[in-house]
C-alpha positions as CSV (number, residue, x, y, z in Angstrom):
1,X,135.2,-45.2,173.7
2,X,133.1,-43.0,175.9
3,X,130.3,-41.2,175.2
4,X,132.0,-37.7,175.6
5,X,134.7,-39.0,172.9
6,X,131.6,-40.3,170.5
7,X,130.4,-36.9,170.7
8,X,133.4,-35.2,169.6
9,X,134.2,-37.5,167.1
10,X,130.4,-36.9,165.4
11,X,130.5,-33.0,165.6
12,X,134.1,-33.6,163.7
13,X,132.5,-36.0,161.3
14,X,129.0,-33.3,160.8
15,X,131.6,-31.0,160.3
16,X,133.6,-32.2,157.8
17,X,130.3,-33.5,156.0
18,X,129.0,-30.4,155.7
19,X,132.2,-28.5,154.3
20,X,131.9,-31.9,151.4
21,X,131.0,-31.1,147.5
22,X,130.3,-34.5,146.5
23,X,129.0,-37.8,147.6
24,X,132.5,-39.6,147.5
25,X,133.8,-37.3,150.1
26,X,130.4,-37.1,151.9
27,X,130.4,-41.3,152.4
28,X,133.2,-41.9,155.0
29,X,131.7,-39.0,157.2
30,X,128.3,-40.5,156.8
31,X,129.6,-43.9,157.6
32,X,131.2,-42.6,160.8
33,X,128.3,-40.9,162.2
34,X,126.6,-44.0,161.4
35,X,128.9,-45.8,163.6
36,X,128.7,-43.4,166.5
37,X,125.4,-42.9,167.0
38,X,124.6,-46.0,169.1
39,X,127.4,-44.6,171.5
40,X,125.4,-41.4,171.9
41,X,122.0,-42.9,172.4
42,X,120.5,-46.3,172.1
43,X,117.8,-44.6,170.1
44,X,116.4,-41.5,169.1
45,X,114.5,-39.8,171.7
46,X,115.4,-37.0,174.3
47,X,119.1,-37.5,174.6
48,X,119.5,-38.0,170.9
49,X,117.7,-34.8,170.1
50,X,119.1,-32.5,172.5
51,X,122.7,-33.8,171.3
52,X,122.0,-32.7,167.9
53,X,120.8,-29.2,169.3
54,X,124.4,-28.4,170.1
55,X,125.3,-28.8,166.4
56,X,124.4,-25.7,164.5
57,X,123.2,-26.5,161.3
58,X,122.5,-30.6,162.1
59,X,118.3,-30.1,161.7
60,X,118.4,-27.5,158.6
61,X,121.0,-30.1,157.2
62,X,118.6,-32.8,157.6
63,X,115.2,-30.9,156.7
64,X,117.1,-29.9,153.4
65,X,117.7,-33.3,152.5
66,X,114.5,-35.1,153.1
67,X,112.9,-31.8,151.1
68,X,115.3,-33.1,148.2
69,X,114.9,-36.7,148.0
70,X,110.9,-35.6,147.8
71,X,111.5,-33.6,145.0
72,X,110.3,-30.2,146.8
73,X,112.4,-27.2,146.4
């Protein structure tokens, strides 16, 4: 798989995460991105980061949940 292809197969994933209501169908898409990442970028850094800047929504998603799993509204 190339890296254009792991792309388009994240921003699917995100996607499909997002539009989720519940955990059970929130898991596979997790799992997925999970898988994918390494393809992207080795590790988190420049390339990483400005990948994720072409996926509105992507940081908000992410501040939101680590704002919920500390218990802050």
């Amino acid at each position: 798989m190339t890296k254009l292809e792991a792309k388009i197969r994240y921003r699917w994933a995100f996607a499909h995460w997002r539009k989720a209501t519940c955990e059970s169908e929130r898991r596979p898409h997790e799992k997925t991105m999970d898988e994918l990442q390494s393809k992207i970028a080795s590790r988190p850094g420049p390339e990483w980061d400005a990948f994720v800047d072409t996926m509105p929504g992507y940081r908000e998603s992410w501040n939101a949940m680590i704002k919920q799993a500390r218990g802050e509204s």
